[in-house]
Residue, then its C-alpha position, 0 to 999 in steps of 0.5 A: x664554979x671556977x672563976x676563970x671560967x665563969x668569967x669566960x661564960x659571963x663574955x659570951x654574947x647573947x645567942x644570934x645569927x650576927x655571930x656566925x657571920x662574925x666567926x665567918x673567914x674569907x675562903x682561901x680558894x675562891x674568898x666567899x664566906x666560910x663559915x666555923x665549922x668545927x673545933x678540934x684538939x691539936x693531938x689529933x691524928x688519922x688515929x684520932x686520939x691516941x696520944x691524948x689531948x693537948x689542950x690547944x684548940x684548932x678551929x676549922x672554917x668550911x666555904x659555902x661556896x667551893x666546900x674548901x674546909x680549912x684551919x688558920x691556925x698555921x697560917x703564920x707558921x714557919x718552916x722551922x715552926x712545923x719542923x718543931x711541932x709537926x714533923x719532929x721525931x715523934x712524926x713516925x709515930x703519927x704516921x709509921x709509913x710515910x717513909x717507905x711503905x707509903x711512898x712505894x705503894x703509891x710508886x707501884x700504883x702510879x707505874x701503873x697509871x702512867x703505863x706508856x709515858x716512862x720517857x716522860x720527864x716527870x716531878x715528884x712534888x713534896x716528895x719526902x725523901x725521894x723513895x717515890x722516884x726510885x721506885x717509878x725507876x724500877x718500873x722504867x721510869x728514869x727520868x722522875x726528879x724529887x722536889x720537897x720544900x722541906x727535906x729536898x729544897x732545890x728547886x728543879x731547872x726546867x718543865x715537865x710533862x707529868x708533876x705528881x703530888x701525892x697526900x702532900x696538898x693536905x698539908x699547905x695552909x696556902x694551897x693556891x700558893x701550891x698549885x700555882x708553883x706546880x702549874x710554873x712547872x708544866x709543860x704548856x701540854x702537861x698534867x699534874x696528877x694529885x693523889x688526895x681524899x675528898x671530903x665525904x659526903x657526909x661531912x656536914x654530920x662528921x663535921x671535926x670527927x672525919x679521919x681526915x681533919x688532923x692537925x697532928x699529921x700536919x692536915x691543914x686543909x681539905x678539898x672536895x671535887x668543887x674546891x679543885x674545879x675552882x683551883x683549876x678554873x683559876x689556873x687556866x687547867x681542866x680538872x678530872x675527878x677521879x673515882x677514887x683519891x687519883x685526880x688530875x689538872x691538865x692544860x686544855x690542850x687535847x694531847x697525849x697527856x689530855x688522854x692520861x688525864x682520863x684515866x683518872x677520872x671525868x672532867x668536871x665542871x661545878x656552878x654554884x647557882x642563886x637567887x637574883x640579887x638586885x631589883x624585881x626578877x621574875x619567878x621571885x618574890x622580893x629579896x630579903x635580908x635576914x643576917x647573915x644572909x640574904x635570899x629570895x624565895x621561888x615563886x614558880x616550879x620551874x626557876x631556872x638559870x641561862x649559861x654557857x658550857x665552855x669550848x675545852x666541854x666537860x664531860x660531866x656538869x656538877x650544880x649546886x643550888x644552896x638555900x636556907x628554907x623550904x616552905x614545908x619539910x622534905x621539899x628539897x628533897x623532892x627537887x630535880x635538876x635539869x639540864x637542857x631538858x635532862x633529869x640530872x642526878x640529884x640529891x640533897x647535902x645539908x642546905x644544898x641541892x646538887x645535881x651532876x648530868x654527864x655527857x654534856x655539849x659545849x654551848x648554850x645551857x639552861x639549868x631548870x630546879x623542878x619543885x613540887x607543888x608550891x606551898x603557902x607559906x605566910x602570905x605568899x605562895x612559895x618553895x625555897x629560900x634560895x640564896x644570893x650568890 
């Protein structure tokens, strides 16, 4: 064996729970635990592996709470150090169409979802080279200005009513520093509409493997509808999922661009509920504390959680309940959310049952996880580990 690498071997610690919490990095959105999640090739691109291996590794951590997935390998990069490494003259063979093709696509696409806004005063966010701008002005749309930090850095006098950022949010190692220069932006009614692909629901088992994780392309950071719920939540805007990768942050405001908004998609709300962290809670058995986590199992079918849908009313409520067992195989999967009442859709997503119930009424709400019967486990009846949140 290679003494290098037996070395290497020989300094890995013994197998335990304390070194994944150890690997853990705070979330850069809503700065709960994310946990390693996967480890890639700094070569990769959207077409994989194309040009081969590099032999420089790029760890990717993902957030147990907002499903934020994220690398920190750049985050102490320069301007002049992704010019050098990422967008070089070797980018155009990473991703042949983010000239022209792309940007006139997506021109074409959003002239159309902006169909009665052309005297809008419009920002084209990260706009590249400014192909996105001419193309909205052949479509009526005169009044689009461009604004990238790398290739058109002056920043832009003024609000505006729409801010568009399309596949640009992937690309920043800090994306609340991002959203927080496009929300200084906006018009007190205005709406940024965001053109990104969601993590898929299936990540858990991608993992690395997901098209979308490509540090080559300058892929840093990835989202799922809870991650902009949360990014939203903390700017003061509503967020509306879209059906496909359109979405939309909006002030509350109900105005004519709240009505664009909806175009896209729902707005949504996500709560991420747990297990009661301190003292005696009924319908709980004592609290325990395994490394890295702490939990408490159910002792009751219908656990439940008391709360309070907010005055702008989403029109569609997304709860996630994560726990770390289940006192026999295919219990969570037989769990159903509820919602004052209402079966909500339910599924199961690696350690995570998550519900949706759109419409929903402003005021008071009770959420109930409707459990099987409970089984024995040990010496007390129980059914789900449920984490403290």
């Amino acid at each position: 064996m290679d003494r290098k690498l037996e070395a290497q071997l020989t300094a890995i610690p013994r197998l335990t729970r304390e070194n994944a919490a150890a690997a853990e990095l705070p979330c850069k959105i809503c700065r709960r635990p994310a946990a390693f999640f996967d480890v890639v090739d700094f070569q990769k691109c959207v077409g994989a592996y194309m040009f081969g291996p590099s032999g420089v590794h790029v760890a990717w951590h993902r957030c147990e709470n907002c499903g934020f997935l994220f690398t920190s390998f750049f985050d102490d990069w320069s301007p002049a150090d992704f010019a050098r490494f990422i967008y070089n003259d070797d980018y155009i063979l990473i991703d042949p169409d983010y000239l022209s093709i792309r940007p006139k696509a997506v021109g074409r696409m959003m002239a159309n979802l902006l169909a009665g806004h052309e005297d809008a005063k419009i920002l084209d966010y990260g706009a590249g080279s400014g192909v996105f701008a001419e193309t909205m002005s052949e479509f009526g749309f005169h009044r689009v200005e461009s604004y990238d930090p790398f290739s058109l850095p002056e920043r832009p006098i003024g609000k505006f009513d729409i801010i568009t950022c399309n596949e640009v949010i992937e690309h920043t190692p800090f994306p609340l520093r991002m959203a927080e220069d496009m929300r200084s932006m906006l018009q007190d009614e205005g709406c940024i509409i965001l053109g990104e692909t969601l993590q898929p629901p299936d990540i858990g088992l991608l993992r690395g493997n997901w098209w979308y994780v490509a540090p080559r392309n300058g892929h840093v950071s990835t989202y799922t509808d809870q991650t902009f719920a949360c990014i939203a939540g903390g700017l003061g805007l509503v967020y509306h999922r879209g059906g496909g990768s359109i979405h939309a942050l909006r002030t509350p405001h109900n105005g004519v661009f709240a009505e664009l908004a909806r175009r896209c998609g729902p707005s949504l709300m996500a709560c991420r509920l747990g297990a009661p962290g301190s003292g005696p809670a009924e319908g709980w058995w004592s609290l325990e504390d395994r490394p890295p986590r702490q939990f408490r199992w159910t002792t009751t079918k219908t656990p439940s959680w008391h709360g309070i849908i907010p005055a702008w009313n989403p029109q569609c409520l997304k709860v996630m309940v994560p726990f770390v067992h289940e006192s026999r195989h295919g219990f969570a999967a037989e769990c159903v959310i509820e919602v004052n009442g209402r079966a909500a859709r339910t599924w199961l997503q690696d350690r995570v049952i998550l519900g949706e119930i759109e419409p929903i009424d402003v005021g008071k709400a009770v959420v109930t996880l409707r459990t099987p019967d409970l089984t024995p486990t040990g010496d007390h009846g129980t059914g789900l580990a449920i984490l403290v949140i």
